[in-house]
C-alpha positions in Angstrom: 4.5 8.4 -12.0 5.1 10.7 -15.0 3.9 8.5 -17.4 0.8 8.1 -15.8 0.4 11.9 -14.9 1.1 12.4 -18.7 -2.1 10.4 -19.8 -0.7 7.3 -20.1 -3.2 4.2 -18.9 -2.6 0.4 -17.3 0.9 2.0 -15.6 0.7 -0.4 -12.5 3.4 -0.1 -9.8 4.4 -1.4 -6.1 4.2 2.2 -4.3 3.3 2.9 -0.5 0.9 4.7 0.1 -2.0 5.8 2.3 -4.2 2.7 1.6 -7.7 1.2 2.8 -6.1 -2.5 2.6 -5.2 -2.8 6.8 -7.1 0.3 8.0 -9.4 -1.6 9.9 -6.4 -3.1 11.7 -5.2 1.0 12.0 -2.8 0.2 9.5 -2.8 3.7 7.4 -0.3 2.7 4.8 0.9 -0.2 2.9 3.0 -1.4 0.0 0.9 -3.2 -2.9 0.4 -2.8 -6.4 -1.4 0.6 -7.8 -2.4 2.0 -10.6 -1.4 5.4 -11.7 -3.3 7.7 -13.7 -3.6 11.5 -14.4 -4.8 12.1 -10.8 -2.0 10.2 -8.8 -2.8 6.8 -7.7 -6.1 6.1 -9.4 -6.8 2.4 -8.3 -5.0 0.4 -5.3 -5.1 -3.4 -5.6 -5.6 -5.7 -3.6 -2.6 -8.4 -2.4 -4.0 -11.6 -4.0 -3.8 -14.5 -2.5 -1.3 -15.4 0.3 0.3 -18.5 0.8 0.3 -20.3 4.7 3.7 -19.2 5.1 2.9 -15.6 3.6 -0.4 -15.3 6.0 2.0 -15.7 9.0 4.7 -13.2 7.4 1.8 -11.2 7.1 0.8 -11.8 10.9 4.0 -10.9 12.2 4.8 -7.8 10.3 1.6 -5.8 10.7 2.5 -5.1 14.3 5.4 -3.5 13.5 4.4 -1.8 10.9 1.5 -0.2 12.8 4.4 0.6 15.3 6.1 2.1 12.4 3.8 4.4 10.9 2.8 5.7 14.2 6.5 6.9 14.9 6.4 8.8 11.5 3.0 10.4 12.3 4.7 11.6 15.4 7.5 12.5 14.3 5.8 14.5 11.7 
C-alpha cells in the first residue's frame, strides 16, 4: 500500500475490498487482484478464467459470503 501511495506504479496485490465483481449478485466485497496507486486502489481486476471445478467453488461460496458480509454490515 505504501509503495503505491508513494508514487510507485504496476504494484498489484490480492486485497478485499468493496468491489463491482459480484454486486449484481449483492455481493459488496471480494478478494481479487488490484492495483494500487496514489489514490488507494486504483484498478480492480477481474478473476480470469475459472476452471469447472473453480466455477462450482465459486457457486458454493458466494452464498456464504453474501451471508458474511451482511453480518459485518450489521454488526457495524
Amino acid at each position: 500500500l505504501l509503495r503505491g501511495l508513494n508514487g510507485e506504479r504496476g504494484v498489484i496485490t490480492p486485497t478485499f475490498v468493496e468491489s463491482p465483481l459480484y454486486k449484481d449478485q449483492g455481493i459488496d466485497f471480494f478478494s481479487s487482484n488490484v492495483e494500487l496507486g496514489v489514490n488507494g486502489v486504483e484498478k480492480i481486476h477481474p478473476l480470469g478464467p475459472l476452471s469447472a471445478e473453480e466455477e462450482k467453488l465459486m457457486e458454493a461460496c458466494l452464498p456464504e459470503l453474501k451471508k458474511n458480509i451482511e453480518k459485518v454490515k450489521a454488526f457495524v
